[in-house]
TIGUPA-927018 format. One record per atom (N, C-alpha, C): x, y, z; atom name; residue number from 1. Coordinates in Angstrom, 2 decimals. Each point is the difference from the previous one (the first is absolute). Layout:
% TIGUPA-927018
X, Y, Z, CA, NUM $
...
% end
This chain:
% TIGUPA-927018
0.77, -7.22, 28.25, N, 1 $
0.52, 1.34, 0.03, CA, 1 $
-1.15, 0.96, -0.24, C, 1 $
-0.04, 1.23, 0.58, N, 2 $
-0.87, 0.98, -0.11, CA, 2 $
-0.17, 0.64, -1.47, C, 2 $
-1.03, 0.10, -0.45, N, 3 $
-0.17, 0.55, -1.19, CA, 3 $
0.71, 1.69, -0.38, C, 3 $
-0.31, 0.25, 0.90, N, 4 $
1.02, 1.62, 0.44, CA, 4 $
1.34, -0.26, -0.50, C, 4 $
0.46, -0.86, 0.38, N, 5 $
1.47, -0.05, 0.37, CA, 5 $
0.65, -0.37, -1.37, C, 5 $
-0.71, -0.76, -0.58, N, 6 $
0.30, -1.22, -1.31, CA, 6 $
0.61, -0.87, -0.02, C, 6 $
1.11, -0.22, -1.62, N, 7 $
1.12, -0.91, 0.75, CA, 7 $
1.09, 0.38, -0.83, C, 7 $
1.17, -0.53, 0.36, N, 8 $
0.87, 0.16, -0.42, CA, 8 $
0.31, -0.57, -1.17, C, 8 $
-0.83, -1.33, -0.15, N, 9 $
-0.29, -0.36, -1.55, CA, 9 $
-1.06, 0.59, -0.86, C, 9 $
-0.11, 1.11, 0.07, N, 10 $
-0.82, 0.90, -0.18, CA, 10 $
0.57, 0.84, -0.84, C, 10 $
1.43, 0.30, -0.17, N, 11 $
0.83, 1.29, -0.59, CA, 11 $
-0.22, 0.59, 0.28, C, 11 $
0.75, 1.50, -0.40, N, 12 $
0.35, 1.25, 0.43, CA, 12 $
-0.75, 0.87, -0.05, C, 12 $
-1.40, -0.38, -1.00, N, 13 $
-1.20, 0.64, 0.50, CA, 13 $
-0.63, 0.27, 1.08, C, 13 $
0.39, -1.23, 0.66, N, 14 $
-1.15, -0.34, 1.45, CA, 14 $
0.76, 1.25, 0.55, C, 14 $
0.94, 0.61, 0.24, N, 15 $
0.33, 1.00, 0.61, CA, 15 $
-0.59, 1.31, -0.46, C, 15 $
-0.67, 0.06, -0.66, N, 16 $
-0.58, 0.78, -0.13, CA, 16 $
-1.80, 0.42, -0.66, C, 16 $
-0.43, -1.15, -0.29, N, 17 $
-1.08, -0.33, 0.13, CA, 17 $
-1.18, -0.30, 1.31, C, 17 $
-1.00, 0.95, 0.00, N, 18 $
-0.50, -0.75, 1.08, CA, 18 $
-0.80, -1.32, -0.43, C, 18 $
0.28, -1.28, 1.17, N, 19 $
-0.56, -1.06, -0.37, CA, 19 $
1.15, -1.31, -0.08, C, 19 $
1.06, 1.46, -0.21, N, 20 $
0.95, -1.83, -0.19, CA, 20 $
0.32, 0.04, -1.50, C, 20 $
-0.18, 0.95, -1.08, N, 21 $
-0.15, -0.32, -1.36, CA, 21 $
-0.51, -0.92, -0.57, C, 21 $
-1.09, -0.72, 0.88, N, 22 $
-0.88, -0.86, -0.85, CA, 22 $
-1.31, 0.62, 0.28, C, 22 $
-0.35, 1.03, 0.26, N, 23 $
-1.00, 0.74, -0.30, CA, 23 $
-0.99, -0.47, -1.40, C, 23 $
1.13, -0.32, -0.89, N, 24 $
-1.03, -0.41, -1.58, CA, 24 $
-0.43, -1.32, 0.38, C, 24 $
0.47, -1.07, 0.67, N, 25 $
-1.17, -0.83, 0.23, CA, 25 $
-0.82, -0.10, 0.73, C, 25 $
-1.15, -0.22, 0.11, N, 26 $
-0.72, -0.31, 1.22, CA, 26 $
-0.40, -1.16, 0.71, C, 26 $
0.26, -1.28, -0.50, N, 27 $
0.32, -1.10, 0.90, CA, 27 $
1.70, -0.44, -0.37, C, 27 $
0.13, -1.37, 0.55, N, 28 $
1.08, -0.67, -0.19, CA, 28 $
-0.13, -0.61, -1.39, C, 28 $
0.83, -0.38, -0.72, N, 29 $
-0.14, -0.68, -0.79, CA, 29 $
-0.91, 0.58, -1.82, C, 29 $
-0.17, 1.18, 0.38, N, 30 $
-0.80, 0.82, -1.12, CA, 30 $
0.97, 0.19, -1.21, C, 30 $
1.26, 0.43, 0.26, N, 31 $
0.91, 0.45, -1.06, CA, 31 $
0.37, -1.42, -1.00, C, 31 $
-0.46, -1.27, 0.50, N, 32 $
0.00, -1.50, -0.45, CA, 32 $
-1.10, -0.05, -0.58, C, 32 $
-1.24, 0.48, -0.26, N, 33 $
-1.03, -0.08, -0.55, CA, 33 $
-1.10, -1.34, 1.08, C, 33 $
0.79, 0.03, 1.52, N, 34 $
-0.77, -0.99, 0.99, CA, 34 $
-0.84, 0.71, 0.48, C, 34 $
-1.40, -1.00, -0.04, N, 35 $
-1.12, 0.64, 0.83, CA, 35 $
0.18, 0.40, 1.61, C, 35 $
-0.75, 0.99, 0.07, N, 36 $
-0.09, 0.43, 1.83, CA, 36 $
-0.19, -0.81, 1.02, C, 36 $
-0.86, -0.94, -0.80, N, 37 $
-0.70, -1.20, 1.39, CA, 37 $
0.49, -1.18, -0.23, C, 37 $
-0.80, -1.17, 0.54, N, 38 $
-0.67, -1.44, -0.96, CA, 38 $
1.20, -0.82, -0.87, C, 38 $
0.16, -0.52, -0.47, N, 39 $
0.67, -1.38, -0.63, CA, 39 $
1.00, 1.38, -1.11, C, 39 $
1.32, -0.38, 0.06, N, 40 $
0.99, 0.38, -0.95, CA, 40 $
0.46, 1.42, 0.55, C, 40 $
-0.04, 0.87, 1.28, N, 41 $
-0.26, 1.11, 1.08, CA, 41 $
1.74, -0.70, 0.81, C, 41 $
0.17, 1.12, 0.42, N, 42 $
1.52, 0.00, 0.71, CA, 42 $
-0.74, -0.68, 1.58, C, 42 $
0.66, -0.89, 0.47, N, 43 $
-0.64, -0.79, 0.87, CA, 43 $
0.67, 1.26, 1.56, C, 43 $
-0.43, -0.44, 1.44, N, 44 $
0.45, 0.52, 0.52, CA, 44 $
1.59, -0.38, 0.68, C, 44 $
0.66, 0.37, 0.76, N, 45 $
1.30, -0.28, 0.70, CA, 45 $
-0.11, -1.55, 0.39, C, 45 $
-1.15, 0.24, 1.32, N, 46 $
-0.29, -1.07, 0.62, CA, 46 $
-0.32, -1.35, -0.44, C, 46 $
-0.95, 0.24, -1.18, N, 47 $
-0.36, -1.22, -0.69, CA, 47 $
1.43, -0.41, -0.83, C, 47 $
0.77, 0.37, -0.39, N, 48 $
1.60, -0.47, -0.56, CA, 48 $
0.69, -0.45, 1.13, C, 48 $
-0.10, 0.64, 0.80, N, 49 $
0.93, -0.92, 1.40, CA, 49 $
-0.67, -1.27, 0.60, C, 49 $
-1.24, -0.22, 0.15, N, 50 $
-0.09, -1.19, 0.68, CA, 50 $
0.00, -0.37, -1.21, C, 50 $
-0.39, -0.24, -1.53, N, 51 $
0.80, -0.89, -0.86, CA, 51 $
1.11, -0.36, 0.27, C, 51 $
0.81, 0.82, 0.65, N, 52 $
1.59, -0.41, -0.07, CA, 52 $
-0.26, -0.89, 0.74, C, 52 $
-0.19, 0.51, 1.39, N, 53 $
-0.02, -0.80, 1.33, CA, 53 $
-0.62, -1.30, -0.10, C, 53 $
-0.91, -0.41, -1.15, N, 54 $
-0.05, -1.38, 0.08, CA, 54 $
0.66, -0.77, -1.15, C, 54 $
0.53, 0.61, -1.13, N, 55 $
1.04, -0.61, -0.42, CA, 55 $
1.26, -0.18, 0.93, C, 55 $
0.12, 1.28, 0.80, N, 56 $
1.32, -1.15, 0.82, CA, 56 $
-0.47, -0.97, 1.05, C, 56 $
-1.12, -0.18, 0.40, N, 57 $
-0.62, -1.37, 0.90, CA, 57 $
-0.06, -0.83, -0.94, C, 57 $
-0.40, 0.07, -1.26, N, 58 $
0.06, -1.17, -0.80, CA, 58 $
0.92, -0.56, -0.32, C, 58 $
1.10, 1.17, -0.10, N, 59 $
1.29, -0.58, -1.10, CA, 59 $
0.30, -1.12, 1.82, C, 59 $
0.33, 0.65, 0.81, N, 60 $
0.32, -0.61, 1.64, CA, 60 $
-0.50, -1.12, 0.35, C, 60 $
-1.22, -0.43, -0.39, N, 61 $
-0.93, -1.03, 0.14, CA, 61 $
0.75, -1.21, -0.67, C, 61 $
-0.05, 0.60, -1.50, N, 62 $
0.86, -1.15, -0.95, CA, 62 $
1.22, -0.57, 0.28, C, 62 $
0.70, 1.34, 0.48, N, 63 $
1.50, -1.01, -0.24, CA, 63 $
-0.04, -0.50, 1.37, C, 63 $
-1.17, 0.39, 1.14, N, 64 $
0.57, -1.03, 1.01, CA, 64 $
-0.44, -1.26, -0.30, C, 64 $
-1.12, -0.27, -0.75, N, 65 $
-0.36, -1.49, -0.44, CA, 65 $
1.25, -0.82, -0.61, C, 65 $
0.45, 0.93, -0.26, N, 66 $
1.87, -0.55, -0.83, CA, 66 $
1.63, -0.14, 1.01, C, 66 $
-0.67, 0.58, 0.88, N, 67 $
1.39, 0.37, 1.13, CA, 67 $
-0.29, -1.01, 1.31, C, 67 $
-1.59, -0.15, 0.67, N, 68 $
0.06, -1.11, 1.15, CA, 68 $
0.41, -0.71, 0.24, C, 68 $
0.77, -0.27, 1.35, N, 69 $
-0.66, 1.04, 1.09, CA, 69 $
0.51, 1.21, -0.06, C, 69 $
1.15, 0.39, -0.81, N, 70 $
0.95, 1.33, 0.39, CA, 70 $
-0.97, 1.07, -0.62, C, 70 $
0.41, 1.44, 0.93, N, 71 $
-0.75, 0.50, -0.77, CA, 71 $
0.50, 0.95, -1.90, C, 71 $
-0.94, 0.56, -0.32, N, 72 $
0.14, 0.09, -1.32, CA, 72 $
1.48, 0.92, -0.58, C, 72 $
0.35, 1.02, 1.45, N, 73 $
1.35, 0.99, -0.25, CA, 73 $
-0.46, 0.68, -1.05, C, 73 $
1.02, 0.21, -1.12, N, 74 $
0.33, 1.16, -0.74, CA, 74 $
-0.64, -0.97, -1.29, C, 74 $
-0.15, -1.42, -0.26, N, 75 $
-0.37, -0.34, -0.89, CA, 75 $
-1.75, 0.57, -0.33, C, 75 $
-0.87, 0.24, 0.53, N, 76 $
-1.05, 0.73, -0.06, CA, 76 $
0.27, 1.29, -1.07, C, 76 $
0.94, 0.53, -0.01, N, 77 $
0.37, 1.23, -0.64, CA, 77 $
0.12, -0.29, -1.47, C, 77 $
0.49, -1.84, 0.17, N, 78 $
0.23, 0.01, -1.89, CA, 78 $
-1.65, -0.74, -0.21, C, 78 $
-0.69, -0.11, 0.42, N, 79 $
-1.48, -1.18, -0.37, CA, 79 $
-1.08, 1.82, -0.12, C, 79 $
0.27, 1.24, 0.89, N, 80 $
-0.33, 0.77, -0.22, CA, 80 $
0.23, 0.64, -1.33, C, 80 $
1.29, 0.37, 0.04, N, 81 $
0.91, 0.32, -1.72, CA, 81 $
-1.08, -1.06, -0.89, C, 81 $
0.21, -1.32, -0.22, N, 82 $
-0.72, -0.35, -1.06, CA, 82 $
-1.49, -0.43, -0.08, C, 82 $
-0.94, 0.59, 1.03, N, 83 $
-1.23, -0.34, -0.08, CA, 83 $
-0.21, 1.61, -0.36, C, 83 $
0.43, 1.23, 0.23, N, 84 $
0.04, 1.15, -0.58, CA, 84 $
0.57, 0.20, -1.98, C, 84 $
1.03, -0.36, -0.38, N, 85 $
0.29, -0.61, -1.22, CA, 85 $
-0.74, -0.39, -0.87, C, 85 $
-0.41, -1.31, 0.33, N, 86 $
-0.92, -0.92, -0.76, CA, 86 $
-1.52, 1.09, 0.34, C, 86 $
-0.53, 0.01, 0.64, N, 87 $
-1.18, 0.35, -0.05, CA, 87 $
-0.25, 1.21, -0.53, C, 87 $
0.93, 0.84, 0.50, N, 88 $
-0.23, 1.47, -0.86, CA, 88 $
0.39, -0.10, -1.20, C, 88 $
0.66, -0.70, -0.63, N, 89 $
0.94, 0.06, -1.59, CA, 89 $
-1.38, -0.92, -0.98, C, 89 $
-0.80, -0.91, 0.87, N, 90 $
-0.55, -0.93, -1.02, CA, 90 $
-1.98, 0.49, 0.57, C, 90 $
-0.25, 0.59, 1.04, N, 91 $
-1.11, 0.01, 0.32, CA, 91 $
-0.54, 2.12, 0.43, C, 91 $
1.27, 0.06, 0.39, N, 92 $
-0.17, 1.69, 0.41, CA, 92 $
-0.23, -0.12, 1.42, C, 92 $
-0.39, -1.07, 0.80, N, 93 $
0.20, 0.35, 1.59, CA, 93 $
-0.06, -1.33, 0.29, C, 93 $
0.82, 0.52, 1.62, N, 94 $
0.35, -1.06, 0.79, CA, 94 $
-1.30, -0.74, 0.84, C, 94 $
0.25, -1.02, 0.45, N, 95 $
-1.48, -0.61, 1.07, CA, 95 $
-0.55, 1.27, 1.06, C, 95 $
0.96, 0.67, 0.60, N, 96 $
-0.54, 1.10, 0.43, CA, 96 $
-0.73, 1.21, -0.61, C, 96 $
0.85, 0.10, -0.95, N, 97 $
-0.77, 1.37, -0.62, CA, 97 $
-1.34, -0.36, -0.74, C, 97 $
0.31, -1.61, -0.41, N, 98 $
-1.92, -0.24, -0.52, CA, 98 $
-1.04, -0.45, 1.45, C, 98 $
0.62, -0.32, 1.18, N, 99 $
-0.59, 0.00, 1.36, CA, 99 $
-0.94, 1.90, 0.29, C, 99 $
1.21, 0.70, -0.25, N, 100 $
-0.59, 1.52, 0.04, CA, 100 $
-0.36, 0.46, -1.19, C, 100 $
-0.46, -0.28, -1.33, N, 101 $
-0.29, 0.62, -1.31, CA, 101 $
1.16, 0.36, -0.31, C, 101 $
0.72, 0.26, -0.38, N, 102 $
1.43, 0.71, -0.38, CA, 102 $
0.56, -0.86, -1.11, C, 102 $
0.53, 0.90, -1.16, N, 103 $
0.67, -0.79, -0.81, CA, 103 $
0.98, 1.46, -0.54, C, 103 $
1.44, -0.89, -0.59, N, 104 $
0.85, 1.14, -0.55, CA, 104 $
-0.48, -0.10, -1.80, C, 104 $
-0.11, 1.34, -0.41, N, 105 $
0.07, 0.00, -1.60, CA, 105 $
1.00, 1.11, -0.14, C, 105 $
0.21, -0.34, -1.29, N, 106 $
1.24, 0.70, -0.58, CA, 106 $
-0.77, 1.19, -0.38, C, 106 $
0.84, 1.23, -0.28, N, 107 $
-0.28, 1.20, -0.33, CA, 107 $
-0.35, 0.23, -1.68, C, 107 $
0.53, -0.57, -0.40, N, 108 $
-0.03, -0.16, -1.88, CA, 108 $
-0.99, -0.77, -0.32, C, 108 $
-1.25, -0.65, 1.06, N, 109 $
-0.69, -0.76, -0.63, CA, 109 $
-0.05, -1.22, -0.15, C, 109 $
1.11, -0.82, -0.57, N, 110 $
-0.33, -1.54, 0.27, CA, 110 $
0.15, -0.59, 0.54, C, 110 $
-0.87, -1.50, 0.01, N, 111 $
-0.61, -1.00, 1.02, CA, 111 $
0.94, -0.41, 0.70, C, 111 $
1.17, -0.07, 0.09, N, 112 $
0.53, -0.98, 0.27, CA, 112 $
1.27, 0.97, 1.09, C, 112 $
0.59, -0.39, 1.21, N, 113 $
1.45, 1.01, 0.25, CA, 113 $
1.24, -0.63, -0.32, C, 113 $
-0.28, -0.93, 0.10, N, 114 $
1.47, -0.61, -0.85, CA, 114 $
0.54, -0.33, 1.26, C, 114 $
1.09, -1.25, -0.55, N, 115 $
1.24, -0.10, 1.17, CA, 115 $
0.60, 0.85, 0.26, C, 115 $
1.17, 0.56, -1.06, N, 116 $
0.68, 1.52, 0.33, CA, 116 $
-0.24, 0.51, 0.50, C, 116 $
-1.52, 0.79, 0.34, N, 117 $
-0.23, 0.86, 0.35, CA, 117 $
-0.51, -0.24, 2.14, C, 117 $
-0.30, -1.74, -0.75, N, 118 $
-0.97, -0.59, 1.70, CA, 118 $
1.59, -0.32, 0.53, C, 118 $
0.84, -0.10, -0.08, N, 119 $
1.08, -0.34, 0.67, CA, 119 $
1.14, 1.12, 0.40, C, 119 $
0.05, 1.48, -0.85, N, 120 $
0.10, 1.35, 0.86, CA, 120 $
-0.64, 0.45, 0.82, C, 120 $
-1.40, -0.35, -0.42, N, 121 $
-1.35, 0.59, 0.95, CA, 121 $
0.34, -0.89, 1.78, C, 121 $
0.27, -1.28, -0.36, N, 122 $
-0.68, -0.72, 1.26, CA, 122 $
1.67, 0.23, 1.04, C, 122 $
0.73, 0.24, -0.73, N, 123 $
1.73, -0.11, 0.61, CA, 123 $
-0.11, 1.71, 0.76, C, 123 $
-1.05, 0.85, -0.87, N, 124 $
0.58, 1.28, 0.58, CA, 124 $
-1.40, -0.09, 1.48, C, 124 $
-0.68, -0.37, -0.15, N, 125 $
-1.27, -0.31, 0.74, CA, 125 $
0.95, -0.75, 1.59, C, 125 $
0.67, -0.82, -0.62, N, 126 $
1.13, -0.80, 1.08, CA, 126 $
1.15, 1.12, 0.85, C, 126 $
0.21, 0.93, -0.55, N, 127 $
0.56, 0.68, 0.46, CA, 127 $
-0.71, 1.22, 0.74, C, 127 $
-0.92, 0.21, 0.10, N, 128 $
-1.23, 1.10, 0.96, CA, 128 $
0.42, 1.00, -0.74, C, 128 $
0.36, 0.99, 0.22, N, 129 $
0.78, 1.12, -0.37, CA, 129 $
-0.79, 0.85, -0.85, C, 129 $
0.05, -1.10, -1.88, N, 130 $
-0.66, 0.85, -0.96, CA, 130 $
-1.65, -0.12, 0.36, C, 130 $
-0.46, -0.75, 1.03, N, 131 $
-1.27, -0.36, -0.06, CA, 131 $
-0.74, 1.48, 0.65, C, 131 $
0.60, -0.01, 1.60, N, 132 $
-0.41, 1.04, 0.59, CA, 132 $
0.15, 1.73, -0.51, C, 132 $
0.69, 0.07, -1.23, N, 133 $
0.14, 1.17, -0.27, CA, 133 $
-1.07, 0.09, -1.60, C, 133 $
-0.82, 0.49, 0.36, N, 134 $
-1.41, 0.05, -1.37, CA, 134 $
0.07, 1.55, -0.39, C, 134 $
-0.67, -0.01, -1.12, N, 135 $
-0.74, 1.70, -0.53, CA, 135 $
-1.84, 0.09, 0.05, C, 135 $
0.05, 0.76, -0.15, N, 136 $
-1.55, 0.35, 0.05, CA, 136 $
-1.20, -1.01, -0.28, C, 136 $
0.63, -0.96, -0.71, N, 137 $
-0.61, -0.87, -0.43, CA, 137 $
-0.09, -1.43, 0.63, C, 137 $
0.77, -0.19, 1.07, N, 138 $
0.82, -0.91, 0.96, CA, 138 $
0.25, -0.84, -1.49, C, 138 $
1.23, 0.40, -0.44, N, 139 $
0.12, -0.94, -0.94, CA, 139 $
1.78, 0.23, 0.61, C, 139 $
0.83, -1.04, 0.74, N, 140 $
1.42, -0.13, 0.57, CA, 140 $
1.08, 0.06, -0.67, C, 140 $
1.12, -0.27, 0.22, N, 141 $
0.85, 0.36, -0.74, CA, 141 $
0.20, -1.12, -1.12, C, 141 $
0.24, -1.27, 0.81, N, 142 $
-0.65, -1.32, -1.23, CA, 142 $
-0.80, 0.18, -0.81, C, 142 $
-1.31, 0.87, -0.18, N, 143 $
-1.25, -0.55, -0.85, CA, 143 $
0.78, 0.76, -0.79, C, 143 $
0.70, 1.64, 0.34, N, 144 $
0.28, 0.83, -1.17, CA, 144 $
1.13, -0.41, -0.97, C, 144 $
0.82, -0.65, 1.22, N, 145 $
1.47, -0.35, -0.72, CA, 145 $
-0.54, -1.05, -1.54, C, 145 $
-1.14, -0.86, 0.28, N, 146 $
-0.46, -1.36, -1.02, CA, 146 $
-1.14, 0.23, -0.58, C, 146 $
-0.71, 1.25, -0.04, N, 147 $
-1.29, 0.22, -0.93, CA, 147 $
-0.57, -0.28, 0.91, C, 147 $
-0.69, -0.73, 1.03, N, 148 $
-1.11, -0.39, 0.38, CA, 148 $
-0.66, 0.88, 1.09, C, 148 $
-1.39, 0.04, 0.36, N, 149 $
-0.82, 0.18, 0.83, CA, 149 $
-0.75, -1.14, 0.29, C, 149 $
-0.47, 0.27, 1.67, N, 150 $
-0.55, -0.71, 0.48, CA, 150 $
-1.70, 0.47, 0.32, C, 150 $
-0.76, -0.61, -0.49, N, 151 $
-1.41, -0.22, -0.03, CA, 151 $
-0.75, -0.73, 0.66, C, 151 $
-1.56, 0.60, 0.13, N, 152 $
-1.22, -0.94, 0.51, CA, 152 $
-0.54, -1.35, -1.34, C, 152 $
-0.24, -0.91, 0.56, N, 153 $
-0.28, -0.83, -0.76, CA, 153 $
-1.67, -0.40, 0.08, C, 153 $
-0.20, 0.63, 1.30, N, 154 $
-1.75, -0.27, 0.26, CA, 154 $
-0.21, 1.26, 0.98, C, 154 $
% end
Protein backbone atom coordinates (compact mmCIF):
# COMPACT_ATOMS: atom_id res chain seq x y z
CA UNK A 1 0.00 0.00 0.00
CA UNK A 2 1.13 3.55 -0.70
CA UNK A 3 2.58 5.38 2.07
CA UNK A 4 0.17 8.40 1.22
CA UNK A 5 -2.69 6.45 1.58
CA UNK A 6 -1.81 4.39 4.93
CA UNK A 7 -3.88 1.83 6.37
CA UNK A 8 -6.73 1.16 7.78
CA UNK A 9 -4.93 -0.59 10.56
CA UNK A 10 -3.54 2.49 11.07
CA UNK A 11 -6.61 4.28 13.03
CA UNK A 12 -8.36 7.26 12.74
CA UNK A 13 -5.36 9.22 12.66
CA UNK A 14 -4.20 8.04 9.34
CA UNK A 15 -7.08 10.19 8.19
CA UNK A 16 -5.67 12.82 9.01
CA UNK A 17 -2.12 12.68 9.29
CA UNK A 18 0.09 13.03 6.49
CA UNK A 19 2.00 9.73 6.09
CA UNK A 20 -0.52 7.38 7.18
CA UNK A 21 -0.06 8.36 11.02
CA UNK A 22 3.02 6.59 11.23
CA UNK A 23 4.92 9.53 10.44
CA UNK A 24 6.67 8.91 14.15
CA UNK A 25 8.37 5.97 12.83
CA UNK A 26 10.78 5.84 10.37
CA UNK A 27 11.34 2.29 9.46
CA UNK A 28 9.19 -0.82 10.06
CA UNK A 29 9.54 -2.33 13.08
CA UNK A 30 11.07 0.84 15.18
CA UNK A 31 8.11 1.27 17.65
CA UNK A 32 9.41 -2.68 18.74
CA UNK A 33 12.76 -1.40 19.51
CA UNK A 34 13.81 -3.66 15.89
CA UNK A 35 16.74 -2.60 14.05
CA UNK A 36 16.36 -0.98 10.41
CA UNK A 37 18.53 -3.53 8.65
CA UNK A 38 20.53 -6.90 9.28
CA UNK A 39 19.59 -9.86 11.67
CA UNK A 40 16.39 -9.17 14.15
CA UNK A 41 14.92 -6.17 11.17
CA UNK A 42 11.24 -6.76 9.83
CA UNK A 43 12.07 -9.11 6.94
CA UNK A 44 10.53 -8.27 3.54
CA UNK A 45 6.88 -9.60 2.05
CA UNK A 46 8.60 -11.71 -0.42
CA UNK A 47 11.12 -13.37 1.67
CA UNK A 48 7.89 -14.64 4.10
CA UNK A 49 6.11 -16.00 1.11
CA UNK A 50 8.48 -18.22 -0.52
CA UNK A 51 9.03 -19.47 3.15
CA UNK A 52 5.54 -20.35 2.91
CA UNK A 53 5.75 -21.66 -0.53
CA UNK A 54 8.23 -24.16 0.48
CA UNK A 55 6.71 -25.23 3.55
CA UNK A 56 3.76 -26.14 1.51
CA UNK A 57 6.14 -28.24 -1.08
CA UNK A 58 7.48 -29.75 1.89
CA UNK A 59 4.55 -30.41 3.94
CA UNK A 60 3.26 -32.04 -0.05
CA UNK A 61 6.42 -33.89 -0.49
CA UNK A 62 5.87 -35.72 2.91
CA UNK A 63 2.59 -36.82 3.00
CA UNK A 64 2.94 -38.06 -0.53
CA UNK A 65 5.78 -40.39 0.74
CA UNK A 66 2.74 -41.55 3.03
CA UNK A 67 -0.18 -41.59 0.43
CA UNK A 68 1.65 -43.59 -2.87
CA UNK A 69 0.73 -43.89 -5.42
CA UNK A 70 -2.43 -41.66 -4.62
CA UNK A 71 -1.88 -38.38 -4.52
CA UNK A 72 -1.46 -36.48 -1.15
CA UNK A 73 -5.34 -34.47 -1.34
CA UNK A 74 -6.25 -32.46 1.60
CA UNK A 75 -4.07 -34.62 3.91
CA UNK A 76 -0.98 -32.25 3.08
CA UNK A 77 -3.00 -29.54 4.93
CA UNK A 78 -2.77 -31.53 8.30
CA UNK A 79 1.42 -32.54 7.88
CA UNK A 80 1.45 -28.61 6.98
CA UNK A 81 -0.74 -27.67 10.31
CA UNK A 82 1.80 -29.74 12.29
CA UNK A 83 5.21 -29.10 10.81
CA UNK A 84 4.06 -25.24 11.39
CA UNK A 85 3.01 -26.15 15.27
CA UNK A 86 5.85 -28.07 16.30
CA UNK A 87 8.42 -25.96 14.77
CA UNK A 88 7.23 -22.59 15.58
CA UNK A 89 6.05 -23.51 19.32
CA UNK A 90 9.54 -25.42 20.08
CA UNK A 91 12.15 -23.70 17.57
CA UNK A 92 10.43 -20.20 16.29
CA UNK A 93 10.46 -21.22 12.50
CA UNK A 94 9.45 -23.53 10.11
CA UNK A 95 12.11 -25.40 7.45
CA UNK A 96 11.13 -22.60 5.25
CA UNK A 97 11.41 -19.68 7.17
CA UNK A 98 15.04 -20.95 8.40
CA UNK A 99 15.58 -21.77 4.33
CA UNK A 100 14.83 -17.72 4.03
CA UNK A 101 16.28 -16.36 7.57
CA UNK A 102 12.94 -15.80 9.14
CA UNK A 103 11.94 -16.70 12.50
CA UNK A 104 8.65 -15.70 14.65
CA UNK A 105 9.41 -14.06 18.25
CA UNK A 106 7.02 -13.08 20.60
CA UNK A 107 6.45 -9.44 21.38
CA UNK A 108 7.04 -9.64 25.33
CA UNK A 109 10.38 -11.04 24.81
CA UNK A 110 10.66 -14.64 25.53
CA UNK A 111 12.48 -17.42 23.88
CA UNK A 112 10.17 -19.57 23.34
CA UNK A 113 6.21 -19.05 21.34
CA UNK A 114 4.61 -21.66 22.89
CA UNK A 115 2.00 -24.14 21.61
CA UNK A 116 -1.01 -21.86 22.36
CA UNK A 117 0.16 -19.39 20.76
CA UNK A 118 2.03 -21.69 17.52
CA UNK A 119 -1.30 -23.38 17.05
CA UNK A 120 -3.60 -19.92 16.71
CA UNK A 121 -0.75 -18.53 14.77
CA UNK A 122 -0.36 -21.52 12.24
CA UNK A 123 -4.54 -22.26 12.03
CA UNK A 124 -5.04 -18.45 11.31
CA UNK A 125 -1.97 -18.55 8.73
CA UNK A 126 -4.31 -21.68 7.28
CA UNK A 127 -6.95 -19.57 6.74
CA UNK A 128 -5.15 -16.58 4.38
CA UNK A 129 -7.29 -13.89 5.40
CA UNK A 130 -5.54 -12.65 8.76
CA UNK A 131 -2.21 -13.14 6.93
CA UNK A 132 -2.76 -10.80 3.94
CA UNK A 133 -4.13 -8.01 5.96
CA UNK A 134 -0.74 -6.38 7.93
CA UNK A 135 0.02 -2.75 9.58
CA UNK A 136 2.91 -0.77 9.01
CA UNK A 137 4.99 -3.11 10.32
CA UNK A 138 3.79 -6.14 8.06
CA UNK A 139 3.05 -7.63 11.22
CA UNK A 140 -0.85 -9.68 10.06
CA UNK A 141 -3.61 -10.18 11.75
CA UNK A 142 -2.23 -13.59 13.38
CA UNK A 143 1.13 -12.13 14.59
CA UNK A 144 -1.12 -9.30 16.35
CA UNK A 145 -3.95 -11.46 17.46
CA UNK A 146 -0.72 -13.91 19.47
CA UNK A 147 2.09 -11.37 20.39
CA UNK A 148 4.35 -12.34 17.76
CA UNK A 149 6.46 -10.76 14.98
CA UNK A 150 8.17 -12.06 12.34
CA UNK A 151 11.98 -11.44 11.88
CA UNK A 152 15.42 -11.73 10.05
CA UNK A 153 17.46 -14.32 11.52
CA UNK A 154 20.67 -13.61 9.28
Amino acid sequence: MNRWTGSWMSGPRAAMEPGGGDSAHRYRGERFGLPETGVGSIPSTARRAVAMLIDCVLAGLITGLFTMPDLPRNWSLLTWFLIGVVAVSFFGFTPGMYAMGVRVARIDGSAMVGVPRALLRTFLVGLIIPVVIWDYDYRGLHDRLVGTVVVRMR
